[in-house]
N, C-alpha and C positions, 0 to 999 in steps of 0.2 A: 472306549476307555474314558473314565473320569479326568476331564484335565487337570481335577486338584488331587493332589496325595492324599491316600487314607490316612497316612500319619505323616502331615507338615515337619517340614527339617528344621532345625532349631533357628528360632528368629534370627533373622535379618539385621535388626534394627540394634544396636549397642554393639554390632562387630566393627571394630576397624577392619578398613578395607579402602585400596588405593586407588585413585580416581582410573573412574572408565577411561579417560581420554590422555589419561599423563603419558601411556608411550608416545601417543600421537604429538602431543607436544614439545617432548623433550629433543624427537626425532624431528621436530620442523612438519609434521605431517598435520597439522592442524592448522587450518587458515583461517586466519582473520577477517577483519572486511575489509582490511589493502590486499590483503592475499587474493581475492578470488577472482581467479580466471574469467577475462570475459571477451567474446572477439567486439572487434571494432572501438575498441577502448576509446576515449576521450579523459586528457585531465583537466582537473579545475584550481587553479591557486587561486587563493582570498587576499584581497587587498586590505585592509584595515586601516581607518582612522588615527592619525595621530595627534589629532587636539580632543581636548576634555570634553568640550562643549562649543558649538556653532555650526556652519552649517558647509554644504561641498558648495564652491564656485564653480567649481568646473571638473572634469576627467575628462583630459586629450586621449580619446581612444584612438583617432588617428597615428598619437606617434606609437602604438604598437600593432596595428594589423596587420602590415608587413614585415613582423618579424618571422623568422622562422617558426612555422606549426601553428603559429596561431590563429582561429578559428573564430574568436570574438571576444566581448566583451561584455557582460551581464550588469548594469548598475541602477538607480533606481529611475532611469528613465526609458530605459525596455523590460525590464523584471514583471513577470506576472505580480496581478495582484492580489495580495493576498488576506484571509477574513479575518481582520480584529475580534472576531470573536473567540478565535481557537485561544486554547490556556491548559494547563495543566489539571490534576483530578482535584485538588482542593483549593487552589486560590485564584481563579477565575482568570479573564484575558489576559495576556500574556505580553505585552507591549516588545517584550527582548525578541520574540520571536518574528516578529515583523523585519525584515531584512531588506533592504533593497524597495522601501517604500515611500522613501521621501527624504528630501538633501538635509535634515538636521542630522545632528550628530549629538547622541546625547551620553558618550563615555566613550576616553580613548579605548584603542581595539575594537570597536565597530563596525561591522564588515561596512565597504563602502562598496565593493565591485569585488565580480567574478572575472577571473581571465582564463579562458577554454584555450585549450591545443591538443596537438597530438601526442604529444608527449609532458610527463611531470617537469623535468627539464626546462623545455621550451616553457610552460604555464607560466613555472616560478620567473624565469628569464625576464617574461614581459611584464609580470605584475611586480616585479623591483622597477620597471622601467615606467611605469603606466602613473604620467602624471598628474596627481590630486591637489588642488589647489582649495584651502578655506577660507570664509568667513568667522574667525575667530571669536568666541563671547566668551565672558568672563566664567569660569567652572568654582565648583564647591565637590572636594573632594577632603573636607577636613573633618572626619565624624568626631562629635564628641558626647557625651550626655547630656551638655549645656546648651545644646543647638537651638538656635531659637525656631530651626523648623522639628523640634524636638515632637513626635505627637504619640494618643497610647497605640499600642500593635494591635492588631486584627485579634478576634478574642473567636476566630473562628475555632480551637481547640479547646474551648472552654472560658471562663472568665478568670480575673483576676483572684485568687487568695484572699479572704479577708474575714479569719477566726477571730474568734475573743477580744479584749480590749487590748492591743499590740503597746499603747504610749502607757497604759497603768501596769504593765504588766512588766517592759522595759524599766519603769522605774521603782517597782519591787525588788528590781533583779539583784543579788550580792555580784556579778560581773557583770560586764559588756562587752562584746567586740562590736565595734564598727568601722569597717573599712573597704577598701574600693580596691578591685581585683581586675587588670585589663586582658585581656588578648586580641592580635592583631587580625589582619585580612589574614586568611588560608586558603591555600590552594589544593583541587585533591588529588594531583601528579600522577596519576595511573600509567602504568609502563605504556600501556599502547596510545598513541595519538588518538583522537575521534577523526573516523572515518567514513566515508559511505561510499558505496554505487549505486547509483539510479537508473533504471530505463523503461523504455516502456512495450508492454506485449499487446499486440491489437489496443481497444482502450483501457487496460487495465496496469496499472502504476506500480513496478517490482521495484524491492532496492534491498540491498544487503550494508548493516550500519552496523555500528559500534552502539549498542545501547543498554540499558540495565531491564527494557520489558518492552518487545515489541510491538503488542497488543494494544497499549497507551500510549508508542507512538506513535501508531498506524492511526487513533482516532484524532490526534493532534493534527496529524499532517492529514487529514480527509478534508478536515475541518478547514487548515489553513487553505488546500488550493481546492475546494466548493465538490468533492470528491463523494460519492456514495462510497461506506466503507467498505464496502466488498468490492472495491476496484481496486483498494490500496492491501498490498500486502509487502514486511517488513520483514528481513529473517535474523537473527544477530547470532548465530552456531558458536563462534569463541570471542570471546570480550577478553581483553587485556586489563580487567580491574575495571572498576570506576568510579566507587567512592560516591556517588551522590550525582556526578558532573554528569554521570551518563544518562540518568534518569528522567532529562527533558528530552525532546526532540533535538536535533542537537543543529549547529548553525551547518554542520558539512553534508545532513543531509537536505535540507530547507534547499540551501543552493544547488547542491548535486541536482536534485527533482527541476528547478527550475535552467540548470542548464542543457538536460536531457530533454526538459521539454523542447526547448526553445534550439537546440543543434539536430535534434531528431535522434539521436544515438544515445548510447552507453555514455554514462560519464561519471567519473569519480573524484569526492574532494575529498582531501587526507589534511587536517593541520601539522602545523610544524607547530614545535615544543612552545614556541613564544605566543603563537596562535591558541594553543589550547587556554596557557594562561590568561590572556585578552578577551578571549570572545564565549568561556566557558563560564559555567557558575563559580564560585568560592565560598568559601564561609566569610561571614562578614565580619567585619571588629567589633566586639560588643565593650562595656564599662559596666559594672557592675558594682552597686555599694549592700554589703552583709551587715543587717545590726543581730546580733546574736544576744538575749539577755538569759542568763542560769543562776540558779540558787547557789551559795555556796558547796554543795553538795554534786554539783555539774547536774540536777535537773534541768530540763529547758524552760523556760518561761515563755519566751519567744524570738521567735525568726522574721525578719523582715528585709527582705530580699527586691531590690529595685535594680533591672537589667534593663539595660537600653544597647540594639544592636542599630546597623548601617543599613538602607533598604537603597533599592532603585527606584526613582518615577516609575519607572517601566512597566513595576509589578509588585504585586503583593507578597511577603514571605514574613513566615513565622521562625525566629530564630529562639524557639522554645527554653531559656536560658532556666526557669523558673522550676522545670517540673522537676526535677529529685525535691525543690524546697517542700513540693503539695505531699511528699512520699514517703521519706527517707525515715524522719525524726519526731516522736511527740513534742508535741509543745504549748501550752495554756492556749496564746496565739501567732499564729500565723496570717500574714500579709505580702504578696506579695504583687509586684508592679512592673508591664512590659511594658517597652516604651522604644519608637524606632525612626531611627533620623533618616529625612531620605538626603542621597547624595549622587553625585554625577559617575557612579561606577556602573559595571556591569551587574546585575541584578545577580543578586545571592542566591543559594539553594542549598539543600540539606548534604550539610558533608560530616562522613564517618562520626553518627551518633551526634544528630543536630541537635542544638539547643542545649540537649543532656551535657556533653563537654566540656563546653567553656561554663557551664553550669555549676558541672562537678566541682570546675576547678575552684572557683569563688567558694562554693559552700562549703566544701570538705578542706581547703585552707584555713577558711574561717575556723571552723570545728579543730582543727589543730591548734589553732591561737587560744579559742576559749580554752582546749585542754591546758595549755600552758601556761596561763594566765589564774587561771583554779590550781594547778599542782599534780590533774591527775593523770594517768594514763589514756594518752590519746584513745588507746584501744577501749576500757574501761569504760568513757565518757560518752562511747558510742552505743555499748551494751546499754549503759540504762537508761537510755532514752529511745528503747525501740516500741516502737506504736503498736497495741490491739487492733485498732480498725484504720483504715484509712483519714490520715490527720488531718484532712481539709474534707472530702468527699462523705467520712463516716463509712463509706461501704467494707464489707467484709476482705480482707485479702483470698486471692484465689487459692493462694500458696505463696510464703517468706520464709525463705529459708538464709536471709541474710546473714543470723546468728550462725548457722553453719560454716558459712565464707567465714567471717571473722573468728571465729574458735581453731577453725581447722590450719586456716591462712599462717594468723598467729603463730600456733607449734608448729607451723612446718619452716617458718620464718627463723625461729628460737626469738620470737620477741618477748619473752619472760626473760629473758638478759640484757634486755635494753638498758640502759641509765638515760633518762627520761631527759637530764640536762644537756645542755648545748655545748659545743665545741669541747667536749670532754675528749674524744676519741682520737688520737693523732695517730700516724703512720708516715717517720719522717716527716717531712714538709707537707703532709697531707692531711687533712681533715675528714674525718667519717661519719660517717651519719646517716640515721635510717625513718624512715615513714610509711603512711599508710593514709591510706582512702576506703570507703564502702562508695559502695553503688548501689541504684539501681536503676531498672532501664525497664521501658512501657515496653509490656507484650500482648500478643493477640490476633487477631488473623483479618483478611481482608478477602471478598470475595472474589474465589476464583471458579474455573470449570474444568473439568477434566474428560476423557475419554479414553475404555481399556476396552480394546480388541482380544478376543480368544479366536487365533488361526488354528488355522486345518492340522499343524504340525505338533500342536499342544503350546507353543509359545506366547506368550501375549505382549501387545503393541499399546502402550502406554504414551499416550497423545496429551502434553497439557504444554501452552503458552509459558510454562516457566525460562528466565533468562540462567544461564550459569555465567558468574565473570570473573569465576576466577574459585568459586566455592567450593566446592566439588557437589555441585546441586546434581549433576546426572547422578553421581552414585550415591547420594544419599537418599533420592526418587526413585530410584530401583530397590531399594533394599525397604523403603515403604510398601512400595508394590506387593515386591515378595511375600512380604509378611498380610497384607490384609488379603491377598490373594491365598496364601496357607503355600505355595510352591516358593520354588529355588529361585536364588537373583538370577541363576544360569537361562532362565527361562521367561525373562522379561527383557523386553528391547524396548529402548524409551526416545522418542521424539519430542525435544521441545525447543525454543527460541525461534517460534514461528509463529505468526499473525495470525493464521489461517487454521492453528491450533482451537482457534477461541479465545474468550475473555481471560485472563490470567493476571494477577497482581505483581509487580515487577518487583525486580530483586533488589529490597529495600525497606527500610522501617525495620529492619531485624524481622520480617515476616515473611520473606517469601517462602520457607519452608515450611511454615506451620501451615501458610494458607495452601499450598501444594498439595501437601499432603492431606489435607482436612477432603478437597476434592479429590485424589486418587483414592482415598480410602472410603469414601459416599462411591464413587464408579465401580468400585471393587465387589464391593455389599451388593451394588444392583446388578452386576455381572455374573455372582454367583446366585442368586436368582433367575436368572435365565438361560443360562447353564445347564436345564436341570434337562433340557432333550438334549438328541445328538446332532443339533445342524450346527456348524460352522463354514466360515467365519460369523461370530455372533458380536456384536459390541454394545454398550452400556456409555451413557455421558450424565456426567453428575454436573450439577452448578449449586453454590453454596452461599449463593446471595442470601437467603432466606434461610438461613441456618444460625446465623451466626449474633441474633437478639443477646441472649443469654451471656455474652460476653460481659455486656454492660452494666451485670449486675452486679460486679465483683470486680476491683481494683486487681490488676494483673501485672505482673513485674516481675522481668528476670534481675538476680542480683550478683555482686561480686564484691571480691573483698582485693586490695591491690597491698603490695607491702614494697617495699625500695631502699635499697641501700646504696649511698652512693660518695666518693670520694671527690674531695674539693681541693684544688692548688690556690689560695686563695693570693699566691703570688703570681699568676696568671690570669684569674680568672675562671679555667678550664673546672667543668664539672665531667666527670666520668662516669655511669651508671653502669655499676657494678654486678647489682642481681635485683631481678625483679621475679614477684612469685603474685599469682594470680589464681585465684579459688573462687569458682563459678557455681551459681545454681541456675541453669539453662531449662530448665525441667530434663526428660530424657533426651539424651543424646544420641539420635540416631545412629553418626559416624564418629566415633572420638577420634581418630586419627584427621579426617580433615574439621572435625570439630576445634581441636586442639591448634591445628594452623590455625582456623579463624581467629580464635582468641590469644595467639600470640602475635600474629599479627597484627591483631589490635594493638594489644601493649608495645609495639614497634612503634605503631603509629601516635600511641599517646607521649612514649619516651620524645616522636622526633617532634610533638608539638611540644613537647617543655623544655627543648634545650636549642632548637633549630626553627621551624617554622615560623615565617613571616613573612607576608606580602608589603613590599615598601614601595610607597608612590613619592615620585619629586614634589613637594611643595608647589614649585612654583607651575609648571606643566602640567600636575597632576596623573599623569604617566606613571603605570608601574615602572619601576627603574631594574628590578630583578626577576625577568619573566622568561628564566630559562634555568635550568639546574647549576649552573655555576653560581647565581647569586640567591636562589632563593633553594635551602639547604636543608634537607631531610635527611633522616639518621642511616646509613652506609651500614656496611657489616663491623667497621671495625667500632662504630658505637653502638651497639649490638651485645649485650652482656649475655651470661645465662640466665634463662628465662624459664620459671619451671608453673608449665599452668594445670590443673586438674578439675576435675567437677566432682563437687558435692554430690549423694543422691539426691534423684528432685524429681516432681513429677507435676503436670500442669490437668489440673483436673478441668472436665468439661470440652475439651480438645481431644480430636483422637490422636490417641497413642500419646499424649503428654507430652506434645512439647512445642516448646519457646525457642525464640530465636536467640543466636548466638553470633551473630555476624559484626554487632557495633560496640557490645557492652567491653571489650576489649581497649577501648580508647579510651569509655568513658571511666574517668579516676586515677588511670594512671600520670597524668601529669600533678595532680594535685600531689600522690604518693612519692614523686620526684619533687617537687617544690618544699615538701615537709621534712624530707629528710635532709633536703637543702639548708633550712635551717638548724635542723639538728645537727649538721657540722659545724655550720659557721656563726650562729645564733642569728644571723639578719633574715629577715623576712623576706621572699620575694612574690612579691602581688602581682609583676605584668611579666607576662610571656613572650616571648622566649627568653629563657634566664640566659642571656648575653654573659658572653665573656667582662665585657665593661660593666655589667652591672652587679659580679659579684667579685671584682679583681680588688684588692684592697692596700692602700696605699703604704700599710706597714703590717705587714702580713707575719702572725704567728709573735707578735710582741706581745 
């Protein structure tokens, strides 16, 4: 018998459909990587540094080896040594990942020592007790854009902006904005802690971790401890979120590996909440100044966009602030400028829609100012300055369907009843007010491999390295499957978040589902080619390194339109966000139901970076002071309004089955759309983040 149907059942792909693994979750039957059973257990608690900058004088491992359970002591004077060369897929060695190699200290929460026992208990017991003595040196923890170690960013994503005459074009303009928009350290708080277990089988190096694609950190970690990659294999089955943080190798497994090697057993490091914050990546603080010049008429003349973010010595990282400026808006000229201070923290990484973010927030406030400063309809002022080709690059768009976000957003908002002026709206003692942001967000695919098995039973086993953390990527890879195979989801079983899967693009950049699928659906194509005798099991593996040229010939971008309404006690301070409505063009959306999570969880995540998020270090210590969820505060259910997100039709030509990721563009905008309507209650501006209670309480409120 044919394993395909003569007449395929109606696509797969645009049905909502509930994740394969949510009973397993809800019921606890789903494990983590603290979850998983393992005999002869060992644990690991992490010591960490508590000065900014200087160096260990000493660690009395004496005064804990005869504590109960304990088993040793791991610090940088028995720790394997490890290859300065290992680093991440784009910005080269990786100085944070070096653990345990040497007595400086270069940012408080740096691991300094491993303490092994038999028990978690016992680990943590001794590693409160395990005395670290420093060498103190003076730290710089103060980022600013004046920094005098101020220098440009790595131009490895491309170069600076630099259209038209920007200074003759600025002073044609019948308006200007010019102003400086800040936001601070962010954290990316994932419910689950980073976790690992390490061991080892004959000589080949197993471990089960918390991570966002285990494929990239299988070659990280070969790398670090001088490994052939086929001895290391990495599994991560369910991830509790990760926002970005998961995306490295992570420090719980770095130590796990080296205390398994070094005890001969099993051993597992789990962070505590304060840990995560300390020794994980963030987004770093960036300052940004927007000079905006337009015609009377709100043409653009030009944009000129200058971001400076916080880096680490440690390492290289692009905190891409700039790219909605190369994207969004025509305009005569455009210029823009990265620029990145380094300072004595822990080395930053791509959190929830890097760069784009605190991007949005600066350019589409700006874009609000000009609106109001001209007279016209923020909404309006957006429409007629939307670009033909690419404003900086000239390339063709793949597909824009921005104007649809914004048409549709609009009427579903009733923003044709807005009254455009400020603090008009009262509700008792309350002030109202509404806003709006566009987006857009980089798409396109990365290479991955895949492998589809047809068994003896007629089912087929769909084998790719893709991560899920929390997306619902298994079900939305099964119902790819289905459809390029021409049969039923009932009849694909899918394997991934495995090393051993093969090369796969990790779950991030808003790509791993384009790039997933572009590979299941190349394995698919060559499996029904060889298909055509009757021997089973037969399988097919596709890889799409070499596919994927054509990409670059066409500016690609998924986009969204953000709208907000929000209520202000200006005799407290307190801002409440009231309703937020979100209009997406993602191209096709495989699963709207956990499509529709993603993109409201975004808008979650952008509400709690405009009203809550911030990482706050002391001055004088340079210590984070708030590295646990009681001081550093993200948005709870009860700041949580009605949320109503939808998608435009959209379709992503040149990609199979059309489509773009939908995983970040969620963040990106919505705080901007919270800070505008902020104004439109109260008329004052707010340029830094998080709009603090103290920063919008007003000292004679409603006179």
């Amino acid at each position: 018998m044919n394993a395909f149907l003569a007449e395929p059942p109606a696509g797969a792909v645009g049905v909502p459909r509930p994740r394969i693994e949510g009973a397993a979750k809800v019921t606890g039957g789903a494990r983590y990587a603290a979850d998983e059973p393992m005999p002869n257990l060992a644990f690991g608690c992490v010591v960490t540094a508590t000065v900014s900058r200087g160096r260990v004088r000493d660690i009395d491992i004496s005064a804990v080896l005869s504590m109960p359970g304990v088993l040793g002591v791991i610090d940088h004077r028995n720790a394997p040594r490890l290859d300065p060369r290992a680093g991440g897929m784009f910005f080269g060695p990786d100085g944070g990942l070096l653990l345990l190699q040497g007595d400086v200290i270069p940012y408080a929460g740096r691991p300094v020592a491993l303490v092994v026992a038999e028990t978690p208990e016992q680990a943590r017991a001794a590693a409160e007790a395990l005395p670290v003595t420093y060498d103190e040196e003076p730290h710089d923890t103060d980022f600013s854009a004046g920094h005098p170690a101020a220098r440009p960013a790595s131009a490895l994503f491309g170069p600076d902006a630099d259209v038209g005459d920007l200074d003759a074009e600025l002073a044609a303009s019948a308006v200007v904005v010019d102003e400086r928009y800040r936001t601070p350290e962010e954290h990316c708080s994932a419910m689950e802690p980073h976790s690992a277990t390490a061991w080892w089988e004959g000589d080949r190096l197993q471990a089960v971790d918390s991570n966002q694609g285990p494929f990239d950190v299988v070659r990280v970690l070969a790398t670090l401890f001088s490994l052939d990659l086929e001895r290391v294999r990495v599994r991560a089955e369910h991830v509790g979120g990760g926002f970005g943080s998961k995306g490295l190798c992570g420090p719980q497994l770095i130590l796990a590996v080296m205390a398994a090697t070094r005890f001969g057993r099993p051993v597992r490091v789990t962070l505590t909440r304060a840990q995560v914050f300390l020794t994980t990546s963030m987004r770093p603080p960036t300052d940004q100044r927007i000079r905006i010049g337009a015609d009377a008429d709100g043409r653009l003349r030009a944009i000129h966009h200058q971001a400076a973010f916080a880096l680490s010595p440690l390492a290289d990282y692009i905190e891409l602030c700039t790219e909605l400026t190369k994207t969004l808006y025509a305009a005569r000229a455009i210029r823009t400028r990265l620029t990145t201070v380094p300072i004595d923290t822990v080395p930053p990484y791509s959190m929830r829609g890097p760069g784009a973010t605190p991007g949005s927030f600066a350019l589409e406030s700006a874009m609000d100012e000009l609106a109001e400063r001209l007279g016209i309809d923020p909404l309006e002022l957006r429409l007629r300055n939307e670009p033909a080709v690419g404003p900086v690059s000239g390339l063709p768009f793949s597909s824009r369907n921005l104007v649809a976000c914004l048409r549709e957003g609009a009427r579903r908002f009733g923003w044709d009843t807005r009254d455009h002026r400020p603090r008009t709206r009262r509700e008792g003692r309350l002030l109202v007010g509404t806003g709006m942001a566009a987006v857009s967000f980089s798409a396109g695919a990365f290479p991955s491999s895949a492998s589809i098995t047809a068994e003896t039973d007629g089912t087929f086993t769909v084998a790719i390295g893709a991560a899920d953390i929390g997306t619902g990527a298994r079900t939305a890879l099964t119902a790819v499957a289905a459809d390029a195979l021409g049969v039923g989801v009932e009849r694909i079983r899918i394997r991934i978040a495995d090393s051993d899967l093969g090369p796969a693009w990790n779950a991030g950049g808003s790509r791993g589902t384009t790039s997933w699928s572009w590979a299941i659906s190349e394995a698919a194509a060559k499996l029904r080619d060889r298909m055509r005798g009757p021997a089973r099991p037969v399988t097919a593996t596709a890889d799409t390194t070499r596919m994927l040229d054509d990409l670059l010939t066409k500016e690609r971008h998924s986009y969204s339109a953000v709208f907000a309404e929000v209520a202000v006690d200006p005799a407290t301070g307190e801002v409440r966000v009231r309703r937020l409505l979100g209009m997406f063009a993602v191209g096709r959306v495989v699963n709207p139901l956990t499509a529709r999570s993603q993109v409201v969880g975004g808008m979650i995540g952008g509400l709690s970076m405009a009203l809550h998020e911030e990482g706050v270090r002391d001055p004088v210590s340079g210590r984070q002071v708030n590295a646990d969820f009681a001081g550093y505060h993200i948005a709870a259910h009860a700041d949580v309004p009605e949320i109503e997100a939808d998608f435009v039709p959209d379709h992503e030509p040149g990609i199979p089955m059309g489509i773009k990721g939908a995983g970040e563009i969620g963040n990106v905008g919505t705080a901007a759309a919270i800070a505008n309507a902020v104004w439109h209650a109260t008329g004052r501006r707010q340029r830094t983040l998080p709009i603090r209670l103290d920063r919008v309480v007003e000292e004679r409120p409603l006179e």
